[in-house]
C-alpha positions in Angstrom: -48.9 -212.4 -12.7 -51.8 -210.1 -13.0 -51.5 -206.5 -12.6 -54.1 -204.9 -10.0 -57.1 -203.6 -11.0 -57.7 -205.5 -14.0 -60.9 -207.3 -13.9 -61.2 -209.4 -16.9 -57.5 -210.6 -16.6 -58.4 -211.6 -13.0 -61.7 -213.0 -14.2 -60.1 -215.5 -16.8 -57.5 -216.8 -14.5 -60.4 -217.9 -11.8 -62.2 -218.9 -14.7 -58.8 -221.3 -15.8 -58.4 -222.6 -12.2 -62.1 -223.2 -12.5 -62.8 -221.4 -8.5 -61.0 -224.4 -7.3 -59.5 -222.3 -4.7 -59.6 -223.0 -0.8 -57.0 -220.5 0.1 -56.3 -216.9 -0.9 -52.9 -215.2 0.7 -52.7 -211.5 0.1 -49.2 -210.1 0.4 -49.6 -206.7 2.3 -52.4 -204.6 3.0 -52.7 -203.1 -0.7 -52.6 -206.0 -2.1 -55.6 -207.3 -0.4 -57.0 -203.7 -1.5 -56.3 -204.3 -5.0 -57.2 -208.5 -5.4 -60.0 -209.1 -2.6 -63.2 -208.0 -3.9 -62.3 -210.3 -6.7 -62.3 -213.2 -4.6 -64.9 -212.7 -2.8 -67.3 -212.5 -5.5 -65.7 -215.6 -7.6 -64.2 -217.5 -5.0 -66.3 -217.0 -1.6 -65.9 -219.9 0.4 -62.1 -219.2 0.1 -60.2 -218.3 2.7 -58.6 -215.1 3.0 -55.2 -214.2 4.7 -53.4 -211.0 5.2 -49.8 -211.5 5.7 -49.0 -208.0 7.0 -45.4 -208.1 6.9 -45.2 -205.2 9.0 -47.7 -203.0 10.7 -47.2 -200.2 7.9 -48.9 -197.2 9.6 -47.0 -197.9 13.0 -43.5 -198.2 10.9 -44.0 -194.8 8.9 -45.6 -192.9 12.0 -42.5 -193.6 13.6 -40.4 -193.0 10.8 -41.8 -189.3 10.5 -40.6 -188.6 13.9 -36.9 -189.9 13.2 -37.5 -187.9 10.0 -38.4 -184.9 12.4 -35.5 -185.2 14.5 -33.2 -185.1 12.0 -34.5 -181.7 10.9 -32.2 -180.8 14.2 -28.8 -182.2 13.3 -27.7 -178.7 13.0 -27.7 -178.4 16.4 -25.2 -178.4 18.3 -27.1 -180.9 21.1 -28.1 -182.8 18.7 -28.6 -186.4 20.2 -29.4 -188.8 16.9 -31.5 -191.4 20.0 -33.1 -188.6 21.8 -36.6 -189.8 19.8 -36.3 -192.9 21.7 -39.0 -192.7 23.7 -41.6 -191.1 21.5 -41.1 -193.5 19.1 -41.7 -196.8 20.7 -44.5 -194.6 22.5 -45.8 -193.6 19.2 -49.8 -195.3 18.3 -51.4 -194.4 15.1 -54.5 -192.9 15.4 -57.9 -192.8 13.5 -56.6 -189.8 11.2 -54.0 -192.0 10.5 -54.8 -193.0 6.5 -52.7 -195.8 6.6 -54.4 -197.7 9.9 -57.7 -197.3 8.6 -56.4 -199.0 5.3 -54.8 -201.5 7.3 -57.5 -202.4 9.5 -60.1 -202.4 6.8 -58.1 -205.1 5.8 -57.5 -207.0 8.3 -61.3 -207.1 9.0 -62.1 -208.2 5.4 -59.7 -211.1 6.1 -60.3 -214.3 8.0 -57.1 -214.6 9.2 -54.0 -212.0 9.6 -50.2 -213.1 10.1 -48.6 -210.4 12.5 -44.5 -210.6 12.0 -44.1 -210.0 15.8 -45.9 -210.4 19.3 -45.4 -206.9 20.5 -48.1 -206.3 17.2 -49.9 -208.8 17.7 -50.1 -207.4 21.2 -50.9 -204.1 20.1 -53.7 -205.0 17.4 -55.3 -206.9 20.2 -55.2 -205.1 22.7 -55.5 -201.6 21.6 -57.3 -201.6 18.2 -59.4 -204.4 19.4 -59.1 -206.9 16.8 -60.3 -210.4 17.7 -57.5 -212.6 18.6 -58.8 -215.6 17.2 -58.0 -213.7 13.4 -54.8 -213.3 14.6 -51.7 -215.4 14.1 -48.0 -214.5 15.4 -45.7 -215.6 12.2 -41.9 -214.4 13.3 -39.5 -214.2 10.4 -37.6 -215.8 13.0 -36.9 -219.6 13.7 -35.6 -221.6 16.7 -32.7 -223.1 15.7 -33.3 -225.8 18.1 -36.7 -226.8 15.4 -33.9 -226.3 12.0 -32.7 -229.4 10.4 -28.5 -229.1 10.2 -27.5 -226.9 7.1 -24.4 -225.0 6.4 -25.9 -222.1 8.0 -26.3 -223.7 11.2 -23.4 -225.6 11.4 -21.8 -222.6 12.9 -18.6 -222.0 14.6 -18.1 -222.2 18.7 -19.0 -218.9 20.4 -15.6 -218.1 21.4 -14.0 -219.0 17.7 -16.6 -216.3 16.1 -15.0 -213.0 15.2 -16.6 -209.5 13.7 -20.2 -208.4 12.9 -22.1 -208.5 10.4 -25.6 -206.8 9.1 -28.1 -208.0 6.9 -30.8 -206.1 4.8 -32.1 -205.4 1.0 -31.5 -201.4 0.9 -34.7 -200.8 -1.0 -36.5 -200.7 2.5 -35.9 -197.5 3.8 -35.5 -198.7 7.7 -32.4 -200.8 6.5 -30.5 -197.8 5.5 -31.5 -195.9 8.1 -30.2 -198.8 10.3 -26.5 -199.0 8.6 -26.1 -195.2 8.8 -27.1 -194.5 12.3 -24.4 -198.1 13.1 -22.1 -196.8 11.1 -22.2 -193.1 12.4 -23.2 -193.6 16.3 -22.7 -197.2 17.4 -19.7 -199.0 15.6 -17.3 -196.1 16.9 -18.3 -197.2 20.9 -17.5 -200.8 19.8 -14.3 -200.3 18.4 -13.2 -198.6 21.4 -13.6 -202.5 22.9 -13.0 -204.3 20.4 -10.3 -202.6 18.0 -9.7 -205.6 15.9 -13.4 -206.2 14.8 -14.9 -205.6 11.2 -18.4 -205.0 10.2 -19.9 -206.9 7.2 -22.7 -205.0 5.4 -24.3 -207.9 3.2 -27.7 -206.2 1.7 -29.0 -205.9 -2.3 -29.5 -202.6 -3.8 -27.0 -200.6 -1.8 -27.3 -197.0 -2.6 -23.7 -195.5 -3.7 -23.6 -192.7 0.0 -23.8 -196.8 1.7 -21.2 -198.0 -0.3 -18.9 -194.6 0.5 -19.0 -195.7 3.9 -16.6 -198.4 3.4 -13.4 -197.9 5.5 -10.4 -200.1 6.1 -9.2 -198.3 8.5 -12.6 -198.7 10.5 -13.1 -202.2 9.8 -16.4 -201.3 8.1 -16.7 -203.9 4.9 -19.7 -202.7 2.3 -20.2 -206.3 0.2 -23.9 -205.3 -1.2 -25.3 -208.2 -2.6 -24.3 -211.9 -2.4 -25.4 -214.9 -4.1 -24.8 -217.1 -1.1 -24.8 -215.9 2.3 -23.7 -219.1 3.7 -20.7 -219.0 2.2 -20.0 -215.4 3.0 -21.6 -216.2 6.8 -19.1 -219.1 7.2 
C-alpha cells in the first residue's frame, strides 16, 4: 500500500516490479487523480482502467436535492417522494466540480467500467464519451451463469418468508435507504402482510439505525455478519 501523492514510494515500487506492468486498474475517480500521472510516465504502454463504481457527481447532485427536500419536513404537506421526478431528471452540468473530475478521468483512461446501463447510457449519450472506452460491469450476476453455492441453493418461491436489506452504513445512500423503508414504505407492507419481518444486515450501523429496531414491527437491526449465507438461509 502506498499512500497518494508520494512519488518516491511510488517510484521504488515500479522500480521493484521492474515496469513489468500491462494493466493498471484505478479504483474511483480520485484514485486515478492521485496514481495516474505516475503510470504514465513509468509504465506507458500500460493500460489504464477506471472502475467508476458509481457516477459520483450524478449520485451527490441528486443527493443535494433529497437533502433540499428534507429542509421541508416541517411542513405539514410534506411528501418525503415528492423529489421524485427531479431527481432521476437531475444532469450534472459543466459547473459541476465533480463531473469535470470525473470526466477528466475517464478521458485519461483507456477503458472505464460503468456499474449500470442507464450510465453507461448517459455518459454516451449525453457527455459524449466514446462508447468503445466504455464497458457496462453490473455488480449484478445472472444466476442462471453462478455455479451452485449455498447462496443459490435457495428455498422455493412460495416457502420464502420476510425481507431483508443489505448495505455497509458508511455510504450515505444506504442509510438514507433504511430510514426512508423504515419510516414510509415498511408501514404500507405490513398492512398486507402483518406477519413479515425486515432484516437489516449492513456493517458500521450508526446507533439512530440500530434504535430503529422494533419487535412489534417486525423490523430486525443485525449490523454486521460474518456470513451472510448463513443468515440468508
Amino acid at each position: 500500500s502506498v499512500p497518494p501523492n508520494r512519488s518516491e514510494a511510488i517510484r521504488q515500487v515500479l522500480q521493484k516490479i521492474d515496469g513489468k506492468v500491462s494493466l493498471v486498474l484505478f479504483d474511483r475517480f480520485y484514485a486515478e487523480e492521485a496514481y495516474s500521472f505516475h503510470m504514465h510516465k513509468s509504465v506507458p504502454n500500460a493500460v489504464r482502467v477506471l472502475d467508476m463504481q458509481d457516477m459520483h457527481s450524478l449520485r451527490r447532485g441528486r443527493q443535494a436535492i433529497v437533502k433540499k427536500r428534507d429542509l421541508s419536513k416541517a411542513s405539514s404537506s410534506y411528501d418525503p417522494f415528492s423529489c421524485l421526478e427531479e431527481v432521476m431528471a437531475f444532469r450534472p452540468n459543466c459547473n459541476n466540480p465533480d463531473l469535470l473530475r470525473e470526466l477528466s478521468s475517464i478521458h485519461r483512461s483507456d477503458l472505464v467500467l460503468v456499474c449500470s446501463s442507464k450510465e453507461y447510457e448517459l455518459l454516451r449519450d449525453f457527455y459524449n464519451v466514446s462508447k468503445e472506452k466504455l464497458c457496462v460491469a453490473t455488480f449484478w450476476m445472472d444466476p442462471a451463469t453462478m455455479a451452485p453455492t449455498s447462496m443459490t441453493a435457495t428455498y422455493p418461491y412460495k416457502e420464502r418468508k420476510d425481507f431483508c436489506v443489505l448495505g455497509g452504513f458508511r455510504h450515505l445512500p444506504n442509510v438514507d435507504a433504511v430510514e426512508q423503508l423504515v419510516k414510509y414504505i415498511w408501514p404500507r407492507i405490513r398492512v398486507k402482510l402483518p406477519n413479515a419481518c425486515l432484516h437489516v444486515y449492513g456493517a458500521y450501523a450508526p446507533q439512530h439505525i440500530h434504535d430503529l429496531q422494533s419487535v412489534s414491527d417486525g423490523i430486525q437491526i443485525h449490523g454486521f455478519v460474518p456470513n451472510l449465507s448463513t443468515a440468508l438461509n
